[in-house]
mmCIF file of the C-alpha atoms, coordinates in Angstrom:
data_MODEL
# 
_entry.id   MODEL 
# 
loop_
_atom_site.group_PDB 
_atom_site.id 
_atom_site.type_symbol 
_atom_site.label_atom_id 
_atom_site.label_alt_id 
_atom_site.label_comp_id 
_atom_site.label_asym_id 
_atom_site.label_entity_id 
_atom_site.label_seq_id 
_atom_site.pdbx_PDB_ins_code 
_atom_site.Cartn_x 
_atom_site.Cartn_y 
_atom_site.Cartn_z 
_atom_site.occupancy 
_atom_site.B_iso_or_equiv 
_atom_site.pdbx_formal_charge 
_atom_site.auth_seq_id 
_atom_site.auth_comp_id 
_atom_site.auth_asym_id 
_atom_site.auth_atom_id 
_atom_site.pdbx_PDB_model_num 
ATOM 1  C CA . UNK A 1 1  ? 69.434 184.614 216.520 1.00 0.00 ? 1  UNK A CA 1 
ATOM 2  C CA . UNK A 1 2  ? 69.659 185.333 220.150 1.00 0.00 ? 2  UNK A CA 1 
ATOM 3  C CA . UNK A 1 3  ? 68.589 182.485 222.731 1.00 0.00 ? 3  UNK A CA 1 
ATOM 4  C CA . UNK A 1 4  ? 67.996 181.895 226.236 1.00 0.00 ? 4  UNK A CA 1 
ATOM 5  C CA . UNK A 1 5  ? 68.068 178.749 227.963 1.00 0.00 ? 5  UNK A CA 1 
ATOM 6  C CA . UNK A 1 6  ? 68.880 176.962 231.602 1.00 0.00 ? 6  UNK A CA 1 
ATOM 7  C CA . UNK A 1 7  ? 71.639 174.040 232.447 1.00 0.00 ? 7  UNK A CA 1 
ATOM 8  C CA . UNK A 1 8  ? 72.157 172.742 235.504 1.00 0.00 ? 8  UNK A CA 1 
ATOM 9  C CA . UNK A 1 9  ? 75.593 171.143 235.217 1.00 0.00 ? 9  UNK A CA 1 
ATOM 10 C CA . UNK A 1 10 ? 79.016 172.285 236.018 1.00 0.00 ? 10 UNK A CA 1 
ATOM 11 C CA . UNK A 1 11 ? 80.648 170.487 233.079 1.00 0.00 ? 11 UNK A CA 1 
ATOM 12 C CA . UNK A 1 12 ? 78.567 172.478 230.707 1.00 0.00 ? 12 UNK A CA 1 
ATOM 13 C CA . UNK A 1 13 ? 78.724 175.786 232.329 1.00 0.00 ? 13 UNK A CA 1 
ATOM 14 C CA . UNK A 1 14 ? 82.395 175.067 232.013 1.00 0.00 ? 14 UNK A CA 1 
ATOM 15 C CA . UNK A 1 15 ? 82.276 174.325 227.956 1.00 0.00 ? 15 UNK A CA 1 
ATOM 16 C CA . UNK A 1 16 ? 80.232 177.269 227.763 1.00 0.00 ? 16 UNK A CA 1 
ATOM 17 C CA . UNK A 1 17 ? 82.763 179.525 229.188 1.00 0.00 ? 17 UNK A CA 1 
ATOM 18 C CA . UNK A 1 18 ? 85.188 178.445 227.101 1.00 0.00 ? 18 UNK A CA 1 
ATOM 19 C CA . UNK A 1 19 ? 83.103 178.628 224.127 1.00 0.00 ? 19 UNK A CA 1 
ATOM 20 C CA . UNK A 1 20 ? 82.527 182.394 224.795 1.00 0.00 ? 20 UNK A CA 1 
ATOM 21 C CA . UNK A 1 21 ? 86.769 183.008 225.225 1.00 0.00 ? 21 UNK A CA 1 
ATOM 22 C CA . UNK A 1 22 ? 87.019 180.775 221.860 1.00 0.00 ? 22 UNK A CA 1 
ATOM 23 C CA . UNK A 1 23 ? 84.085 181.904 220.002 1.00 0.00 ? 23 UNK A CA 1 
ATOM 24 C CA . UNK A 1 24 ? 84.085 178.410 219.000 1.00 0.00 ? 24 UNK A CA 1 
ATOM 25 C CA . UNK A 1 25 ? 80.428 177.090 218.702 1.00 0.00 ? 25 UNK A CA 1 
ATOM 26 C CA . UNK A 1 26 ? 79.236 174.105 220.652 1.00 0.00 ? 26 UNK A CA 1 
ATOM 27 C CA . UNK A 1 27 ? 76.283 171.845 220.916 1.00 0.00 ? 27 UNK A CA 1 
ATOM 28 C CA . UNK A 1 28 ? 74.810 171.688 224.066 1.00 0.00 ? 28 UNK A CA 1 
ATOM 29 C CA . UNK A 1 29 ? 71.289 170.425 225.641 1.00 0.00 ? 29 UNK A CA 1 
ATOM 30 C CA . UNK A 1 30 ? 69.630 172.781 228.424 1.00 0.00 ? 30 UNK A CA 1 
ATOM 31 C CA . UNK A 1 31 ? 65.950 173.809 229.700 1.00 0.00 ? 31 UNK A CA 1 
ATOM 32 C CA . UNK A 1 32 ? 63.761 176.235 227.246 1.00 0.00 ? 32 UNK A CA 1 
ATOM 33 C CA . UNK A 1 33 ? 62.756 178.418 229.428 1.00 0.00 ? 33 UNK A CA 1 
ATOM 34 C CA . UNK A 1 34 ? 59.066 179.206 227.636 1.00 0.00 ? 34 UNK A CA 1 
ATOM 35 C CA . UNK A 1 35 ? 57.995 175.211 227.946 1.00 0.00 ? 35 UNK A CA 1 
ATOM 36 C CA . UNK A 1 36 ? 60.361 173.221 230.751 1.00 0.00 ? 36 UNK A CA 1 
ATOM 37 C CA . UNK A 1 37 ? 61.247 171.057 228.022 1.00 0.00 ? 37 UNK A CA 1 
ATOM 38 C CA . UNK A 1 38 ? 64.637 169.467 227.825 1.00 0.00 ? 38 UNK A CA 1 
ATOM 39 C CA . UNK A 1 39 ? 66.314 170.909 224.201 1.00 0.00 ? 39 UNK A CA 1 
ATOM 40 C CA . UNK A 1 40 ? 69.471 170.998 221.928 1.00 0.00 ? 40 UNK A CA 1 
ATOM 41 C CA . UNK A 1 41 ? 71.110 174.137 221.001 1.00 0.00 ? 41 UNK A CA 1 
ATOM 42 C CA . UNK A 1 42 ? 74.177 174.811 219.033 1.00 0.00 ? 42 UNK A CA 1 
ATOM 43 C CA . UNK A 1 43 ? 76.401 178.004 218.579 1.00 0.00 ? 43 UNK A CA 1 
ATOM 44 C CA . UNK A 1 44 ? 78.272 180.503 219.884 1.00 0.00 ? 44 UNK A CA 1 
ATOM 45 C CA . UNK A 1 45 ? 77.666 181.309 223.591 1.00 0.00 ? 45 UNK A CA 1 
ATOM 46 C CA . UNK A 1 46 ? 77.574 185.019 224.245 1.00 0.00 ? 46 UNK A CA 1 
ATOM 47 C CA . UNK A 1 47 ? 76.958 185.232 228.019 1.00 0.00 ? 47 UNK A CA 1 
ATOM 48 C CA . UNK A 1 48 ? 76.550 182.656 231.474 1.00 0.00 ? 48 UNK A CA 1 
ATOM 49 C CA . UNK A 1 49 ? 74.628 184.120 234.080 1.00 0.00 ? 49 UNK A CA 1 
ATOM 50 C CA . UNK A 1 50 ? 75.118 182.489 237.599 1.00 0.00 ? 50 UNK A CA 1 
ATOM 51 C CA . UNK A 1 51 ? 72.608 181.363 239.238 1.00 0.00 ? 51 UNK A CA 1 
ATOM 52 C CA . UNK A 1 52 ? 71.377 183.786 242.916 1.00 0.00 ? 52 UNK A CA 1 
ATOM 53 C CA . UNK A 1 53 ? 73.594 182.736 245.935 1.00 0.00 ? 53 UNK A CA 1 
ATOM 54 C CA . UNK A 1 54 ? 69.756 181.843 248.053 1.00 0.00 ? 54 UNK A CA 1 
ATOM 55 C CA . UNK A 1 55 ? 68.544 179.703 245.032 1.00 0.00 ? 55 UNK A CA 1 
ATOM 56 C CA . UNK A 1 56 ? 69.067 175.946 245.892 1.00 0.00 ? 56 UNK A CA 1 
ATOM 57 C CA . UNK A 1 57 ? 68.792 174.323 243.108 1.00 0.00 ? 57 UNK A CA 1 
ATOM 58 C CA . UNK A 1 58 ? 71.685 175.922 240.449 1.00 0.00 ? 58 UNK A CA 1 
ATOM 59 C CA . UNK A 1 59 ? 70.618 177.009 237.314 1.00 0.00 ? 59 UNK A CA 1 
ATOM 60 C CA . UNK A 1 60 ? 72.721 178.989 234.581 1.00 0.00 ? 60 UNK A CA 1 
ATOM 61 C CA . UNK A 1 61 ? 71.352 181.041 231.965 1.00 0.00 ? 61 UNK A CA 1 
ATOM 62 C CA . UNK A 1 62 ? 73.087 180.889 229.245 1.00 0.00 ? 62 UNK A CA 1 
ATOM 63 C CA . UNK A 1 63 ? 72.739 183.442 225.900 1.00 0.00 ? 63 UNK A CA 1 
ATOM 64 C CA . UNK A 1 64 ? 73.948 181.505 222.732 1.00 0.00 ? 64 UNK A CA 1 
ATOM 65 C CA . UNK A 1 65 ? 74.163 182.857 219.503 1.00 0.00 ? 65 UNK A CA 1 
ATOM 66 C CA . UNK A 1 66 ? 72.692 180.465 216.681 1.00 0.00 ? 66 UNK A CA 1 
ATOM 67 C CA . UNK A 1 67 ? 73.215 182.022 213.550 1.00 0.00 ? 67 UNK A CA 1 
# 
């Protein structure tokens, strides 16, 4: 399954970069972005979206792959 959520860290955007050149899962903690809520996901990441150059606070999305 297909999932979207927000992290806010350079260190993770970084392992999730590399996860997507390894296809090597990970498990990694970010923002769901239905509730706000702080949650763990684990898999393979399939895409990280940068955040908008105007937006101050910096927020990837990521797309991971659970299955």
């Amino acid at each position: 399954m297909r999932l979207h959520f927000y992290i806010d860290n350079d260190d993770d955007a970084e392992r999730c970069k590399e996860s997507i050149g390894t296809k090597m899962q990970i498990a990694i903690g970010g923002t769901d972005p239905l509730t706000g809520r702080a949650k763990s996901y684990r898999g393979v990441v399939l895409a990280v979206e940068a955040p908008p150059v105007a937006e101050a606070c910096e927020r990837w999305r990521i797309t991971i792959d659970t299955q």
